[in-house]
C-alpha positions as CSV (number, residue, x, y, z in Angstrom):
1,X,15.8,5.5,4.3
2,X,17.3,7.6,1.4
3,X,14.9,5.8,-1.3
4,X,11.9,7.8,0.2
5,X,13.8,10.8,2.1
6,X,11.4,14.0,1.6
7,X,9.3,12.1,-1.0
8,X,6.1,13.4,-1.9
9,X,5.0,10.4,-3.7
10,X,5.4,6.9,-2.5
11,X,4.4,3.9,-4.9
12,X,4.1,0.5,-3.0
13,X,5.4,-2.5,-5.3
14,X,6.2,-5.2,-3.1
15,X,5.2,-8.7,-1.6
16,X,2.8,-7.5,1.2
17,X,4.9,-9.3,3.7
18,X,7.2,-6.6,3.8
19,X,5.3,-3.7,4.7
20,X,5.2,-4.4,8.5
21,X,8.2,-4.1,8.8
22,X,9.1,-1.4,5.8
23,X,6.4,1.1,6.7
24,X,7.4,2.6,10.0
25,X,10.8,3.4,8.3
26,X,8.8,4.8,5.4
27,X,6.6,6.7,7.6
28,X,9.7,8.7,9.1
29,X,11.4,9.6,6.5
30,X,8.7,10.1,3.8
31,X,7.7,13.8,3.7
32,X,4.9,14.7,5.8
33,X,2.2,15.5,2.6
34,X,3.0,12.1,1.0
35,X,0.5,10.5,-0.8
36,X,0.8,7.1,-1.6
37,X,-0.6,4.6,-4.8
38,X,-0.5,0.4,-3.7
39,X,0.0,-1.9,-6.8
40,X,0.0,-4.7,-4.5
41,X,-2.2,-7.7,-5.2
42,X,-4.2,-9.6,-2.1
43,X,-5.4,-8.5,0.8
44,X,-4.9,-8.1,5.0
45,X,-6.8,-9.6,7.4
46,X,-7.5,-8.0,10.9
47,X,-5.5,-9.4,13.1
48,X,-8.8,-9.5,15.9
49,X,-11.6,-10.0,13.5
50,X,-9.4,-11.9,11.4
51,X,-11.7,-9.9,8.8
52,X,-10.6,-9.1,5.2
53,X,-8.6,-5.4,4.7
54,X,-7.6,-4.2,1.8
55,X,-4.2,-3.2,1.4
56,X,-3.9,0.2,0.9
57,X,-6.1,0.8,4.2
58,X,-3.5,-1.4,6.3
59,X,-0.7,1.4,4.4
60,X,-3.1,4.3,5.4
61,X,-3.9,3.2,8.6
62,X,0.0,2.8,9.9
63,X,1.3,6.0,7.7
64,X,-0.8,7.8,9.7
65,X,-1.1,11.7,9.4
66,X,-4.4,11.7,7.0
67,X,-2.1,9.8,4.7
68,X,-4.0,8.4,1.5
69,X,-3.5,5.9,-0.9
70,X,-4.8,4.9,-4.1
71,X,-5.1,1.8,-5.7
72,X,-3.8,0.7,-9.3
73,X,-4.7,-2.9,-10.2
74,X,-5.1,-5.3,-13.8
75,X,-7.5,-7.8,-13.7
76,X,-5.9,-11.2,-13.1
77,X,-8.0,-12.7,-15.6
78,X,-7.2,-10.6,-18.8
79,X,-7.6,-13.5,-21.3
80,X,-11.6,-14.0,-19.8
81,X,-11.9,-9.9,-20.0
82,X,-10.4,-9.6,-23.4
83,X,-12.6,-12.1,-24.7
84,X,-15.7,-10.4,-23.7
């Protein structure tokens, strides 16, 4: 609760597992402007159309309150990038 008490910016780096249970806390305590950036690699899926969702939607979507979050990723295939 203290780590994002009032916090304006909130910077997701964790196993994706975590966040249901993490984010409601987050949610109540972060302040209500908060904006947020996800470095977390993979993806959601729907839990009815068992569709793909990325991410930073399923933190968006559960922060509530026209909260936004960005998206900072590497590729996880540098050696193939550098190369070309």
């Amino acid at each position: 609760k203290e780590a994002c008490k009032d916090a304006t910016l909130l910077i997701f780096v964790l196993p994706h597992q975590f966040l249901p249970k993490l984010l409601p806390v987050i949610r109540e305590n972060a302040h209500p402007s908060a904006r947020g950036v996800s470095l977390i690699k993979g993806l959601d899926f729907d839990t009815n159309t068992k569709l793909p969702v990325l991410i930073s939607k399923s933190i968006e979507e559960v922060m509530g309150r026209n909260f936004k979050c960005g998206v900072l990723m590497g590729a996880n295939i540098a050696d193939e990038v550098a190369k070309q």
